[in-house]
C-alpha positions in Angstrom: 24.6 3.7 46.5 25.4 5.1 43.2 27.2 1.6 42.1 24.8 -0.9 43.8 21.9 0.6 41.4 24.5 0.4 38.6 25.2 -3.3 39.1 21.2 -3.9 39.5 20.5 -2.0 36.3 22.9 -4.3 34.4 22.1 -7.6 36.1 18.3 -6.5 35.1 19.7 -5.9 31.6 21.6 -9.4 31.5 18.0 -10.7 32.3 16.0 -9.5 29.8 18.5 -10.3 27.3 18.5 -14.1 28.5 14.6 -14.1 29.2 14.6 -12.9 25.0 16.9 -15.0 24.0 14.7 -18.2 25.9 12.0 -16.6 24.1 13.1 -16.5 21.0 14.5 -20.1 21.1 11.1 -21.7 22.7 10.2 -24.3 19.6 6.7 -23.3 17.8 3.9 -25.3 19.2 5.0 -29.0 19.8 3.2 -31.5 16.8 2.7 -35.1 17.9 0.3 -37.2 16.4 -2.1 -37.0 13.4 -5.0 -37.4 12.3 -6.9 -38.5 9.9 -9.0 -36.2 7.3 -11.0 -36.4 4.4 -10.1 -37.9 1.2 -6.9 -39.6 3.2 -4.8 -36.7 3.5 -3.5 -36.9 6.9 -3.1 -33.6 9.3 -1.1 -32.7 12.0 -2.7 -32.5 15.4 -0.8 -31.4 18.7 -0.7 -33.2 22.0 -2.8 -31.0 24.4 -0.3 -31.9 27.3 2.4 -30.6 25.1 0.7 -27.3 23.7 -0.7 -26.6 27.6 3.6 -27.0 28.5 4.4 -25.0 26.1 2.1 -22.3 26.6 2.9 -22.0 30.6 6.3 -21.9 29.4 6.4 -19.1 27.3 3.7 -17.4 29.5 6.4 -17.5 32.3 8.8 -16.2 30.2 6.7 -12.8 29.0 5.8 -12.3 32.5 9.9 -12.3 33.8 10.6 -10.2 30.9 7.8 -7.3 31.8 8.3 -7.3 35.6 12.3 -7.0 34.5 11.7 -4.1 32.2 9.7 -2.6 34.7 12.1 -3.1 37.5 14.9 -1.2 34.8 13.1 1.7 35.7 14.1 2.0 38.9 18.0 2.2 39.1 17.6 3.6 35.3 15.8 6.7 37.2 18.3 6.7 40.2 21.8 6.5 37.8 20.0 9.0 35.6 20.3 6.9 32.3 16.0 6.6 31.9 15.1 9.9 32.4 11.7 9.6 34.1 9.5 11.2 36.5 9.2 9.5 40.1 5.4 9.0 39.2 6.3 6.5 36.4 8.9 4.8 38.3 6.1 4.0 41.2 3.8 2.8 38.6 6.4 0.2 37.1 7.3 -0.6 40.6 3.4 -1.6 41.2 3.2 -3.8 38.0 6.6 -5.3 39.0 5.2 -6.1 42.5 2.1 -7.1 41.1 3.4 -9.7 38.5 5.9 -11.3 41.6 2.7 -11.7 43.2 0.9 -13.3 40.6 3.9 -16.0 40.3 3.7 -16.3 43.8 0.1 -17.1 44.3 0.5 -19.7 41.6 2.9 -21.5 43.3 0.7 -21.4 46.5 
């Protein structure tokens, strides 16, 4: 039992890593287009499609990475590497459970 929480901690780990890594490599808001302005300088303008893509995107990718450092807690707690108390452990286990079912409702 001991090992199966150490591989799930570390395969959580490998997650978050990847998920900020993503993150950190999602391109700023998209710019297509422009427009123009006053006195004939012209501005940038983003495409909406683009900016709403992006923004689910990145909005995916903050909700893996909280429901995975949430879900470290729990074979953190077991192994004995995050010392916690079992009351903390249940409240990251809710907003884990929470967040899967947010995702999962979306895709309903």
């Amino acid at each position: 039992m001991l090992q199966a929480n150490r591989f799930w901690f570390y395969a959580l780990l490998c997650s978050i890593m990847i998920n900020l890594l993503i993150l950190w490599n999602i391109p700023p808001i998209p710019r297509a287009g422009t427009k123009l302005v006053k006195a004939g300088v012209k501005e940038e303008v983003p495409d909406p499609e683009e900016v709403k893509k992006w923004k689910k995107e990145r909005s995916q990718v903050k909700r893996k990475l909280i429901s995975d450092s949430a879900d470290l807690l729990i074979p953190g707690h077991v192994v004995g590497w995050l010392p916690s108390s079992l009351s903390v452990v249940g409240w990251a286990s809710a907003v884990s459970t929470l967040i899967g079912m947010g995702e999962i409702w979306d895709r309903i």
